[in-house]
C-alpha positions as CSV (number, residue, x, y, z in Angstrom):
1,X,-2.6,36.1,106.2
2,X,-0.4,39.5,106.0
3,X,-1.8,41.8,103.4
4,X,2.0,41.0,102.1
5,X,1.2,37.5,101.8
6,X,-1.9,38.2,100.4
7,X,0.3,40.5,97.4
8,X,2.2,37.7,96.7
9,X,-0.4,34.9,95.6
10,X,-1.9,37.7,93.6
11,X,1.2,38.3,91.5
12,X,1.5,34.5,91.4
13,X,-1.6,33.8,90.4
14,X,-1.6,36.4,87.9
15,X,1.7,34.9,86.3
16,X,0.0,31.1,86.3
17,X,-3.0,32.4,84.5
18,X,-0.6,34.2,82.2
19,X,1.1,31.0,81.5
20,X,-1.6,28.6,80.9
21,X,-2.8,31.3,78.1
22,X,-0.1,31.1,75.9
23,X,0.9,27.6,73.6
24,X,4.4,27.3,73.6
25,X,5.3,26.2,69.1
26,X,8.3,24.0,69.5
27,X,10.5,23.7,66.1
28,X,9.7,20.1,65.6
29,X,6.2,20.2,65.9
30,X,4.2,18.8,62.6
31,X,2.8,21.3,60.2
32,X,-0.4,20.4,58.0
33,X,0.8,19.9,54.3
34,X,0.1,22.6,52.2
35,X,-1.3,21.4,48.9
36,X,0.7,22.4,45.3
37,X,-0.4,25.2,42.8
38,X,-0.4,25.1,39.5
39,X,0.1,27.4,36.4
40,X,0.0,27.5,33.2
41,X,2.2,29.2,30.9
42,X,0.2,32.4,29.8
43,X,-2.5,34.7,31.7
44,X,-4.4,36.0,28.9
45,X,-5.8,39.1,30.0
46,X,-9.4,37.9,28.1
47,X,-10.3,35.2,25.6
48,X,-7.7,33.9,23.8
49,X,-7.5,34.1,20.2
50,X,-9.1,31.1,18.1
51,X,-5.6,28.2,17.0
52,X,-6.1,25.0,15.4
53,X,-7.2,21.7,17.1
54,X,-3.5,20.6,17.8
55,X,-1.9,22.9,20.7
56,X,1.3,22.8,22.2
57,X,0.5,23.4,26.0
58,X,2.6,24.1,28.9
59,X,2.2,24.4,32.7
60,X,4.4,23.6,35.5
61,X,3.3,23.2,39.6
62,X,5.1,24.6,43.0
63,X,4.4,23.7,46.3
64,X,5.9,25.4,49.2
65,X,6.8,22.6,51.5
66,X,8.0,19.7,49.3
67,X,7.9,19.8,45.7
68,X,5.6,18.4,42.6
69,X,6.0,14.9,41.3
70,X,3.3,14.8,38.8
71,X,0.2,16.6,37.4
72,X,-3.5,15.6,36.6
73,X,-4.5,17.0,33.0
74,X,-7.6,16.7,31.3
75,X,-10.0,18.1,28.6
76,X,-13.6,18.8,28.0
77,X,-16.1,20.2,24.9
78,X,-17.9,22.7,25.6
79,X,-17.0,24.1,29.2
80,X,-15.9,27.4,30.5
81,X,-15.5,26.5,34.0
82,X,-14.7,23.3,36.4
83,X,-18.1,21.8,37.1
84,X,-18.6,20.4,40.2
85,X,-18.8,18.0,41.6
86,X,-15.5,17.3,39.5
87,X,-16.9,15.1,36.7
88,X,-14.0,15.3,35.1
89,X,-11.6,12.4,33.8
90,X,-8.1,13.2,34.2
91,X,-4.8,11.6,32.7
92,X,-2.0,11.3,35.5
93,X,1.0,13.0,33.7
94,X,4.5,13.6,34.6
95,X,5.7,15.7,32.0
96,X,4.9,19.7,32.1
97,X,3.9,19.8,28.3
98,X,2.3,17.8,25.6
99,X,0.7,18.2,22.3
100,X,-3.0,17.7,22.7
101,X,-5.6,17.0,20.3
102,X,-8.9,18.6,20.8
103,X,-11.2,16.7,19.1
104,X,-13.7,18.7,17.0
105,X,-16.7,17.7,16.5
106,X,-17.8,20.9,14.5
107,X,-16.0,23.7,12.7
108,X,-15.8,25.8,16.2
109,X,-15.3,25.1,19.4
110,X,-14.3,25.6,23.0
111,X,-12.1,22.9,24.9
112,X,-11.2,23.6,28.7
113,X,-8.0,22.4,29.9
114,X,-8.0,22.0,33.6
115,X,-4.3,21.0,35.2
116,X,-3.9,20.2,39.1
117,X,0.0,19.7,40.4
118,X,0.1,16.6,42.5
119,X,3.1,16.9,45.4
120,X,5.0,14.4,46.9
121,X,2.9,13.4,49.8
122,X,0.9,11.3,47.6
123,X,2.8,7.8,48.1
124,X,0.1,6.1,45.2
125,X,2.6,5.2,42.6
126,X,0.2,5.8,39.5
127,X,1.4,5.1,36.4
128,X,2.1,7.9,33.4
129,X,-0.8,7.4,31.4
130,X,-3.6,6.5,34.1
131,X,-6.9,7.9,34.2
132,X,-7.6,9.0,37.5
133,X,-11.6,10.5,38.4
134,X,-12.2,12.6,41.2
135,X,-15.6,12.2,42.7
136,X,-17.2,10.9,44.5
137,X,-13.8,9.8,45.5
138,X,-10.7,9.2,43.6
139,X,-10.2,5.9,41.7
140,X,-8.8,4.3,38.8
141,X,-11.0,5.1,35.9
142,X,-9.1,1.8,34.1
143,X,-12.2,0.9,31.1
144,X,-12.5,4.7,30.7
145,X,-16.3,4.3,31.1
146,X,-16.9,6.9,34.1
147,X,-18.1,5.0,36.6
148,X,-15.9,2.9,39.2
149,X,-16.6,-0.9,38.7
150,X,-15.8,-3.4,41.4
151,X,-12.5,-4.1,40.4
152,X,-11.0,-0.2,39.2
153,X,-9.1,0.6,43.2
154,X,-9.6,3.5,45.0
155,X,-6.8,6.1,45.1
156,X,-5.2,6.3,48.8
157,X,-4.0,9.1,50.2
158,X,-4.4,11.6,47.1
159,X,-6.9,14.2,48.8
160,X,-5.3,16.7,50.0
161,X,-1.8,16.1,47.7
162,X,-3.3,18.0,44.7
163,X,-4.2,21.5,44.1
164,X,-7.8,22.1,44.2
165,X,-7.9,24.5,42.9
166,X,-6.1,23.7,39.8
167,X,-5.3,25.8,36.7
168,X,-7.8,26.4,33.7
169,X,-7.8,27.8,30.5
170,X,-10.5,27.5,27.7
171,X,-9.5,27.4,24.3
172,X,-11.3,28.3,20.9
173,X,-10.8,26.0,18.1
174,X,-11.8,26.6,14.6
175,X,-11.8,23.9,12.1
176,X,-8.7,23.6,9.5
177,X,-9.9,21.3,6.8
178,X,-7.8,19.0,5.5
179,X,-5.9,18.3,1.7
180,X,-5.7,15.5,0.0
181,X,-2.1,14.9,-1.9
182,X,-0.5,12.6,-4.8
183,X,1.6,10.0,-3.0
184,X,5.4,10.1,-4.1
185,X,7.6,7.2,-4.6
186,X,9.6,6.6,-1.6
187,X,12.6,6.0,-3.2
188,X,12.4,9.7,-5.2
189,X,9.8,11.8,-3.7
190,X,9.9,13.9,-6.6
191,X,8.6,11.4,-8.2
192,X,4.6,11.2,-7.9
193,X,2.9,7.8,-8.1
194,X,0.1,7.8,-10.6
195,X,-1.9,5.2,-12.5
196,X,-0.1,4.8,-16.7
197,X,-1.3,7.5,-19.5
198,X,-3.3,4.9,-20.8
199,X,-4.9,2.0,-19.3
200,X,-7.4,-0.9,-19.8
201,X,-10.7,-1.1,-17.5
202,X,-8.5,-1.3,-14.3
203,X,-6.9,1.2,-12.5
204,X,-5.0,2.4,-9.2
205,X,-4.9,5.5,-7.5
206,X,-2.9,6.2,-4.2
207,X,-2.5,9.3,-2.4
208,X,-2.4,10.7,0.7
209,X,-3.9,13.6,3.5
210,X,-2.5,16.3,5.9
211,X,-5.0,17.9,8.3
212,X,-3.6,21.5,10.4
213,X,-5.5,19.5,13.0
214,X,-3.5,16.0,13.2
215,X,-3.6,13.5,10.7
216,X,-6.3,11.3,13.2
217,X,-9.1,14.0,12.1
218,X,-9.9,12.5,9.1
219,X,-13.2,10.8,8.8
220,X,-13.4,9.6,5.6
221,X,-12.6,9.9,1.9
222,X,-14.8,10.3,-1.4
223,X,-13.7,10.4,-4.6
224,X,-15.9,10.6,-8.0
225,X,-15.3,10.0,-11.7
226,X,-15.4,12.7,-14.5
227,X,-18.1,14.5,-13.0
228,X,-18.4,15.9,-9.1
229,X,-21.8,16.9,-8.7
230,X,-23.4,15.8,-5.4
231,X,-25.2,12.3,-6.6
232,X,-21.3,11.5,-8.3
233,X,-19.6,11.2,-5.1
234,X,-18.8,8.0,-3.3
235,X,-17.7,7.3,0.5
236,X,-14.5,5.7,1.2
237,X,-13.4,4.7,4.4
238,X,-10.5,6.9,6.2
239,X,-8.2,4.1,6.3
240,X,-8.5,3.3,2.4
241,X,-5.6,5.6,0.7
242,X,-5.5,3.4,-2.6
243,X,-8.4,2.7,-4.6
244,X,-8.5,-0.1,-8.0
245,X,-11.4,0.8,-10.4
246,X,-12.2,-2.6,-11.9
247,X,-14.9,-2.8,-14.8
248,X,-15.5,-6.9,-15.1
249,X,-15.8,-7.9,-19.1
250,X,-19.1,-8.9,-18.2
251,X,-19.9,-5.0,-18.0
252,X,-17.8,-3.7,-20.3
253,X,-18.7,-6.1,-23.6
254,X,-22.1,-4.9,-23.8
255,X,-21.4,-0.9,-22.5
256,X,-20.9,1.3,-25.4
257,X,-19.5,4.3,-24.3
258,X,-20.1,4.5,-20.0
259,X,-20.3,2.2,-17.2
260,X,-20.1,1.7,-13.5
261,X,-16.9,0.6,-12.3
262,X,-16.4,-1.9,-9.1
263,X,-14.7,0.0,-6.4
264,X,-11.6,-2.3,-4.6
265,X,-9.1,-1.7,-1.5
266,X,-6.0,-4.0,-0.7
267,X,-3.6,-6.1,-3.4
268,X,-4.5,-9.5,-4.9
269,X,-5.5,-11.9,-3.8
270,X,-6.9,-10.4,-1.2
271,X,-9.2,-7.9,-2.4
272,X,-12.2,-6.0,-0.2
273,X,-14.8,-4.6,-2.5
274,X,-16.1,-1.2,-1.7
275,X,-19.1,-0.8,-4.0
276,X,-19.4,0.6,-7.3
277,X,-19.0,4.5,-9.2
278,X,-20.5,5.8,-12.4
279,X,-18.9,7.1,-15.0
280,X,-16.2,5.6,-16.1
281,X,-16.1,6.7,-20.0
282,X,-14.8,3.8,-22.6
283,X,-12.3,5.0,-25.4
284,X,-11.9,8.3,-23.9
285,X,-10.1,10.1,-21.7
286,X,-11.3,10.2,-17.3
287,X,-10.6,12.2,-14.1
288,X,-10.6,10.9,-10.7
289,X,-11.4,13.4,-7.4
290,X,-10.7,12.4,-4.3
291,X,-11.7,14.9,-1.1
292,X,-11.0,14.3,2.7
293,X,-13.2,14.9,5.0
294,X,-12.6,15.5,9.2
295,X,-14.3,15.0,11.9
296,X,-16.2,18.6,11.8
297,X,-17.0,17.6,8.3
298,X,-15.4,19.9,6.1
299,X,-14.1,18.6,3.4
300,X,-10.6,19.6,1.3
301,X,-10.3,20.7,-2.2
302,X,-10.7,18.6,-5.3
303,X,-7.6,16.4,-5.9
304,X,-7.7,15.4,-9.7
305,X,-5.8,12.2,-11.4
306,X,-3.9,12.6,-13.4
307,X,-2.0,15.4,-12.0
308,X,-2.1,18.5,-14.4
309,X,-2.1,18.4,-18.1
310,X,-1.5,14.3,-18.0
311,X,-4.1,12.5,-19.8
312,X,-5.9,9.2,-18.4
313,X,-7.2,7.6,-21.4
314,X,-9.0,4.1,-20.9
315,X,-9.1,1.5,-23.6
316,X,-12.2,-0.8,-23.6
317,X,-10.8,-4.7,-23.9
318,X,-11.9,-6.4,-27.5
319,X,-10.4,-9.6,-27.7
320,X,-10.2,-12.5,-25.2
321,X,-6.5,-12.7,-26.2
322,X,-3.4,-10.2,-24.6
323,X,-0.3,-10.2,-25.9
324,X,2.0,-8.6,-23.6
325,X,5.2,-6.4,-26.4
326,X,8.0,-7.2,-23.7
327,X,10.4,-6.5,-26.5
328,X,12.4,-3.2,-27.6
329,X,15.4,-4.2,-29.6
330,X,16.0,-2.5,-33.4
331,X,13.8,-4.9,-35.3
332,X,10.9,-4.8,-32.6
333,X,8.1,-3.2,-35.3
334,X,9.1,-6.4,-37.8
335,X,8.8,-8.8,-34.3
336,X,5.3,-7.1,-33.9
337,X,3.9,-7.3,-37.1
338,X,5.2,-11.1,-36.9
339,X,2.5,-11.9,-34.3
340,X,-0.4,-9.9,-36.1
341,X,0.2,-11.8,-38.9
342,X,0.7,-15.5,-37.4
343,X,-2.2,-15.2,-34.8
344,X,-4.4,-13.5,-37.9
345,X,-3.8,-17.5,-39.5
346,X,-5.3,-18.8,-36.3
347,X,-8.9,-19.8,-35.8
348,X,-9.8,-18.6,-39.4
349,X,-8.9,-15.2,-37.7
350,X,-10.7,-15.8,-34.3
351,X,-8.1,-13.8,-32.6
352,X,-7.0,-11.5,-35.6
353,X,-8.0,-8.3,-33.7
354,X,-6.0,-8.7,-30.2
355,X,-5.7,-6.6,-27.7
356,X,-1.7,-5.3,-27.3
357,X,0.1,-4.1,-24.1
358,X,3.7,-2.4,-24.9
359,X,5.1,-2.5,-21.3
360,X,8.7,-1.3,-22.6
361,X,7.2,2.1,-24.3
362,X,8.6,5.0,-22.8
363,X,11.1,2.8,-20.3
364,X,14.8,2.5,-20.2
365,X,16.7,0.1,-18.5
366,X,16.2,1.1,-14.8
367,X,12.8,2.7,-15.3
368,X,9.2,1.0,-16.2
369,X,7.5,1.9,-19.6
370,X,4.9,4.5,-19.2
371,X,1.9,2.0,-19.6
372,X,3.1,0.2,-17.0
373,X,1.6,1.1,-13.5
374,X,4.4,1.8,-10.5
375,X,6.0,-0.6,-8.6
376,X,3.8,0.0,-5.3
377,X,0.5,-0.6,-7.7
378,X,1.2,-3.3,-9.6
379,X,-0.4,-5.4,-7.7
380,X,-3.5,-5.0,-8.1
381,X,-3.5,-2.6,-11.5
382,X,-1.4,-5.1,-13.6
383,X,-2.6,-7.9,-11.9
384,X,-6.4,-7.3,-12.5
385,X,-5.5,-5.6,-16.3
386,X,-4.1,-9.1,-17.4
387,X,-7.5,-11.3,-15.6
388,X,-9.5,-9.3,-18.0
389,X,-8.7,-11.7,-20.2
390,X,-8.7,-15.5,-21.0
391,X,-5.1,-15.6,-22.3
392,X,-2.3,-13.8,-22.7
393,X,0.9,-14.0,-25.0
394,X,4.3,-12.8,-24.0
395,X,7.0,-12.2,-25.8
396,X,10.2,-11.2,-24.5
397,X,13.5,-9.9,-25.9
398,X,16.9,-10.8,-23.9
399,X,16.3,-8.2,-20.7
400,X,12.5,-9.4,-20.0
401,X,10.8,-7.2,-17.6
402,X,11.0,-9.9,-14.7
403,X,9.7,-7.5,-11.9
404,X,6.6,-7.3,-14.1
405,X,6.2,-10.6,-14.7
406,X,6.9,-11.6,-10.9
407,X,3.5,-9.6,-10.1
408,X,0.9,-10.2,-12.9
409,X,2.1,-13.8,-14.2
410,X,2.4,-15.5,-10.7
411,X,-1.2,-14.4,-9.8
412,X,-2.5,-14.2,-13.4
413,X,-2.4,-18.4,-13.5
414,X,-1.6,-19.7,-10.1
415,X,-5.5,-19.8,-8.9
416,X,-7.7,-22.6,-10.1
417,X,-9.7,-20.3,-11.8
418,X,-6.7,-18.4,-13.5
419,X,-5.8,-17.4,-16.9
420,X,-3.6,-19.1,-19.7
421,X,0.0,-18.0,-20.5
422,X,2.0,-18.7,-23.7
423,X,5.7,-17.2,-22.2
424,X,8.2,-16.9,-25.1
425,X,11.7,-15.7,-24.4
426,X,15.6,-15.5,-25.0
427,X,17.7,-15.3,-22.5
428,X,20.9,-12.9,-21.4
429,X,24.1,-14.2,-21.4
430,X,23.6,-13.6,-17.1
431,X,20.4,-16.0,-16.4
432,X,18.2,-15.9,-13.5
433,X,20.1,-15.4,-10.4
434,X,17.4,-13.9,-8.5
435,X,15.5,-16.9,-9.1
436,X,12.4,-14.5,-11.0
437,X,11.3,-16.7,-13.9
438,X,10.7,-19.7,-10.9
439,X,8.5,-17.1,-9.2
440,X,6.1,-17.3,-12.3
441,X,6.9,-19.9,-14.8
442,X,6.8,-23.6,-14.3
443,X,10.5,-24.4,-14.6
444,X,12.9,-25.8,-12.1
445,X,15.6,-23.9,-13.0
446,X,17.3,-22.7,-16.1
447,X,21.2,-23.9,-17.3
448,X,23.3,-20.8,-15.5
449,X,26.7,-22.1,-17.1
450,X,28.4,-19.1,-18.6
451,X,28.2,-19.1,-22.7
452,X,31.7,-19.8,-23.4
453,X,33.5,-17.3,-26.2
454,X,35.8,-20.3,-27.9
455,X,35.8,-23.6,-25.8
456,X,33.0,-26.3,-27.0
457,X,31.0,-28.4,-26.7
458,X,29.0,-27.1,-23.7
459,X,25.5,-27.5,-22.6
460,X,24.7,-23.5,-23.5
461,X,25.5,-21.6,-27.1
462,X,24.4,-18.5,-28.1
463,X,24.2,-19.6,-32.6
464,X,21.4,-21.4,-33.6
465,X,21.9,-22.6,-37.6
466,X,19.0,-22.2,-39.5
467,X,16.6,-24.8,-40.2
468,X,17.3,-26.4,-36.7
469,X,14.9,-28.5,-35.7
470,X,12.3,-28.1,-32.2
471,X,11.3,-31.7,-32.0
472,X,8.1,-32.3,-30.0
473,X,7.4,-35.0,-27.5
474,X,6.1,-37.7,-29.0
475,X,4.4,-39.2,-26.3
476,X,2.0,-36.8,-25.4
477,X,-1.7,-38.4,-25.1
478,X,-3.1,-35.2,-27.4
479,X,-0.4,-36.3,-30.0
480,X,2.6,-34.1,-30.7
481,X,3.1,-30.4,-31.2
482,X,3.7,-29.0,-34.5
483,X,7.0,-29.3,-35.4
484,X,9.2,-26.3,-35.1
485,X,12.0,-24.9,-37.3
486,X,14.4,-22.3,-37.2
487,X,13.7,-19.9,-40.1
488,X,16.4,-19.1,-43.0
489,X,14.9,-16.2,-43.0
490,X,15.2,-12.9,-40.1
491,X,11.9,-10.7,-39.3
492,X,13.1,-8.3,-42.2
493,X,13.0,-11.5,-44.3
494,X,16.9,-11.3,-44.9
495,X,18.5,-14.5,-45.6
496,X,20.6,-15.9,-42.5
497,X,23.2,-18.6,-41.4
498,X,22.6,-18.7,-37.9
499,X,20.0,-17.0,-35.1
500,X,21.9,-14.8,-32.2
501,X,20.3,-16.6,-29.4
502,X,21.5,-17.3,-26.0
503,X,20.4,-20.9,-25.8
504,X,20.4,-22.4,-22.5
505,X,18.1,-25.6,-21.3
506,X,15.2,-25.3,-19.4
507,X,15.0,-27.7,-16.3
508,X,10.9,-28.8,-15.6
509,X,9.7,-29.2,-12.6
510,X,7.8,-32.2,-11.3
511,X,4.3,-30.8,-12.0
512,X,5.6,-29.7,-15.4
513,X,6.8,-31.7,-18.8
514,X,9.2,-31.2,-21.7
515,X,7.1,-30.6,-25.0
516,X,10.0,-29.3,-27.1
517,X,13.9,-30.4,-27.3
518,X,16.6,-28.8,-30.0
519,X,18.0,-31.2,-32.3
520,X,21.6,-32.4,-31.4
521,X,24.3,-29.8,-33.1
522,X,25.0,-31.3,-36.9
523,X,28.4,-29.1,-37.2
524,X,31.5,-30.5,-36.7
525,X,32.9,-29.7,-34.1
526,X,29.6,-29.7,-32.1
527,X,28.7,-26.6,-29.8
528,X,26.4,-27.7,-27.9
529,X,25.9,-31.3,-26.4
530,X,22.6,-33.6,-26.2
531,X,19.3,-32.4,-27.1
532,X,18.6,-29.3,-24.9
533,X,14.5,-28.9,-23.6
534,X,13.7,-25.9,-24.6
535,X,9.9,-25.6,-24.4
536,X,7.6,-27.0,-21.1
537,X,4.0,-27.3,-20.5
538,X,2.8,-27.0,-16.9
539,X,-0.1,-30.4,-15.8
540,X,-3.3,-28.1,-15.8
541,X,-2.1,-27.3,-19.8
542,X,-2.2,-23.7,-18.4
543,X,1.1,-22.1,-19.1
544,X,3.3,-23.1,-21.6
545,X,7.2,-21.9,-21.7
546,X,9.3,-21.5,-24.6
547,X,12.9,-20.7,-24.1
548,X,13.4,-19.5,-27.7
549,X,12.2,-16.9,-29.7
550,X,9.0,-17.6,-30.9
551,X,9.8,-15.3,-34.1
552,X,13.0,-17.4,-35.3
553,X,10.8,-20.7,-35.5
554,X,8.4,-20.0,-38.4
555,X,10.9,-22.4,-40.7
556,X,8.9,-24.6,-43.8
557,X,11.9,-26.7,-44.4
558,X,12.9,-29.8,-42.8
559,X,9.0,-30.5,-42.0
560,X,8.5,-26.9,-40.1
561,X,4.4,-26.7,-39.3
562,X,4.9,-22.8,-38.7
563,X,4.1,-21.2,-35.3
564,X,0.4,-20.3,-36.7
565,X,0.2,-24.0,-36.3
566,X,2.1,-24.2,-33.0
567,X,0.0,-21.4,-31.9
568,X,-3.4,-22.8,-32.8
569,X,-2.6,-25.9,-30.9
570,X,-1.7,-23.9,-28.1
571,X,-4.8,-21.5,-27.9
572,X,-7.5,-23.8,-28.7
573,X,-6.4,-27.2,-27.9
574,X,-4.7,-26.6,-24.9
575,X,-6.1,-23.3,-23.8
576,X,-9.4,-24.0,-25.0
577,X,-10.2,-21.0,-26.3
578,X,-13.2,-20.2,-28.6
């Protein structure tokens, strides 16, 4: 060969090795994925300052070939860096903030928040909310208890879809403790829910907490009585928020001036008992405390009850007999001293010193009297006040306090084991259309016809003439009630014609039967027509309902036994009382 020829393979050769060198990138070749990055939303130049345990947090992710679809967030105690192997257990999240909750477990501490953007090569599907753990590879962490069972799946396909790197922040957290508030009536919020001025041997307090932290910090509760020294205190659970002292008469008879009260959470009749608590003072005035305490055990400040100056005054029970003043027209004083001196008669005086219980004091007529307990406590408070007795008189005036009779009556008697209930009343010239005095009394129903002003006869009047006969059942095995006459005389002991009564007929119920029945009408023209029942007694001789005034029936004449006598059949031959 030519050195010409020779030239040319040369240059060839040189140009093929040139060429096999060189790897030709066409546009549509496949690029590895570049995983996200994430950030979070400050870059403190050095430890952040200490917050509370509840922190607003936000991040956000980019990735430079596709874009984020979700991010892998979680928390630990106690760390300043990721450890590794990843032990960590992460909550798959969508969003790019949330409110976390660190939870402290003492009054400082350090939380690392780690947060790794997850692109959209990872085809998964987990759901918001899924806890996802990394190593050894990841899975479904779905009983939370760190270890991958048989049946929690792996995670296909998320190596190498989330940042690895991930972004991490530690946080100091001090303690806030928490404070414990008077609860307000829903209704008003101005208006603070607290146990009556004065009360017998039971009592309910309500209130409620706030915590800097979250309100899911709070461990427990304690409250003490009159004195917080350490040994005073007692433990409530955090999920009790209203407390019923309860002294039983089987304590408080024989206690002078202190005793231990019983300790109650939930309404009647279903009552959890929570232990007992010294010092509850007899005939004097008490303070309540109540403190919070959270999770890093620091406790709030003494919360006392009453609030302020108000007094708390408890009353030690004397008497196996209540009567319940549910009465607050002019002549209510004469209508009281009435009942002292008629129950006095009873017994040869058994009962002379009663205990009273003026739930119109201090009311009006859209607001409770002050010895009343609110709404939202009376069950258990008036419940459990009127079961510290064996009986319990009522006495009504033409607006009775139905509401309060709805909750303390209807669980006072219902049980087996109840009490015994003497209800005496008159009645509007509206009647029951709620349906109340069924809730608690054992009636059917009550006439509802409207009193006419001119037109008789009619079943319903509202004059009764004096020396009217209540005519007793004659039938009954015990023999017959006293006999029952209107009085010629008023509570002042003023000479009257007639009594203003709405008088309407009481319907029994099947369980129930008539004991008294109003005369017919003697005046011509009548007023009202038949014999009306006016007075029931319920099977278990329990509760017995008069739909009269028992004041207006204290009448001598016409054979009138008085209502000492009606009342002395009633307490100790029906109610059995000693």
């Amino acid at each position: 060969m030519t050195h010409r020829g020779w030239k040319a393979v040369g240059a060839f050769a040189a140009i093929f090795l040139a060429l096999a060198g060189c790897v030709q990138e066409y546009p549509n070749q496949l690029k590895p994925n570049a995983p996200p990055r994430t950030f979070f939303w400050l870059s403190p130049d050095s430890t952040i300052a200490e917050g509370i345990s509840q922190q607003h947090l936000r991040w956000w992710g980019e990735d430079q070939d596709g874009y984020v679809i979700g991010y892998l967030l979680a928390t630990s105690p106690d760390l300043a860096i990721i450890p590794t192997p990843d032990t960590l257990t992460y909550t798959y999240v969508t969003a790019t903030d949330s409110i976390l909750q660190f939870p402290l477990r003492q009054s400082r501490q350090n939380f690392l928040v780690v947060v790794r953007s997850v692109d959209n090569t990872f085809k998964g599907g987990l759901a918001p909310g899924a806890r996802v753990r990394l190593t050894p590879e990841p899975y479904q962490d779905q009983n939370g208890n760190g270890v991958r069972d048989a049946s929690e799946p792996l995670i296909a396909g998320l190596v190498g879809s989330y940042d690895a790197a991930g972004a991490r922040q530690v946080f100091p957290t001090k303690n806030s403790p928490p404070e414990v508030n008077y609860m307000t009536d829903p209704a008003d919020p101005t208006v603070t829910i607290q146990q009556p001025e004065t009360t017998f041997t039971v009592a309910t307090f309500s209130w409620t907490s706030a915590d800097p932290d979250g309100e899911s910090t709070i461990a427990s509760y304690r409250i003490a009585l009159n004195d917080t020294s350490t040994a005073s205190w007692r433990a409530l659970p955090a999920s009790v928020t209203t407390v019923t002292l309860i002294v039983p008469r089987t304590r408080s008879d024989g206690a002078a001036t202190v005793v231990d009260a019983d300790m109650y959470s939930g309404v009647s009749p279903n009552l959890f008992f929570l232990g007992t608590i010294p010092g509850l003072r007899l005939n004097a005035r008490n303070e309540l405390f109540v403190q919070a305490r959270d999770v890093a055990g620091d406790y709030s400040p003494s919360t006392k009850f009453p609030r302020g100056t108000r007094p708390w005054f408890v009353k030690k029970p004397k008497s196996k007999l209540l009567v319940v003043l549910d009465y607050q027209k002019p002549d209510s004083s004469e209508v009281r001293r009435f009942y002292r001196t008629a129950i006095a008669s009873v017994a040869g005086g058994a009962f002379a010193d009663y205990d009273e219980l003026d739930i119109r004091v201090g009311g009006g007529a859209t607001r409770l009297g002050t010895l009343v307990p609110p709404i939202k406590q009376l069950n258990p408070a008036f419940t459990q006040t009127l079961r510290l007795f064996d009986a319990v008189i009522w006495y009504t005036d033409q607006t009775p306090s139905l509401t309060v009779a709805q909750y303390g009556l209807s669980d006072y008697w219902a049980s087996s084991s109840g009490g015994k209930v003497l209800y005496t009343t008159e009645f509007a010239s509206a009647t029951d259309p709620s349906g109340a005095l069924r809730d608690f009394a054992p009636i059917d129903s009550i006439s509802s016809m409207t009193i006419p002003p001119l037109s008789y006869p009619s079943l319903v009047d509202r004059l009764i003439p004096k020396n009217y006969q209540l005519r007793p059942d004659s039938t009954d095995a015990r023999g017959p009630f006293p006999l029952l006459v209107t009085d010629s005389l008023n509570v002042l002991r003023q000479p009257v014609n007639f009594h203003f009564v709405n008088l309407r007929p009481v319907y029994k119920r099947a369980d129930t039967r008539v004991i008294y029945q109003l005369q017919p009408d003697a005046r011509v023209p009548i007023r009202y027509m038949g014999m009306p029942a006016l007075g029931l007694i319920d099977n278990t001789r329990r509760f017995v309902f008069l739909g009269i005034p028992l004041h207006i029936l204290d009448g001598r004449t016409s054979g009138g036994s008085g209502v000492s006598a009606f009342l002395e059949r009633v307490l100790i031959q029906e109610f059995g009382l000693q």
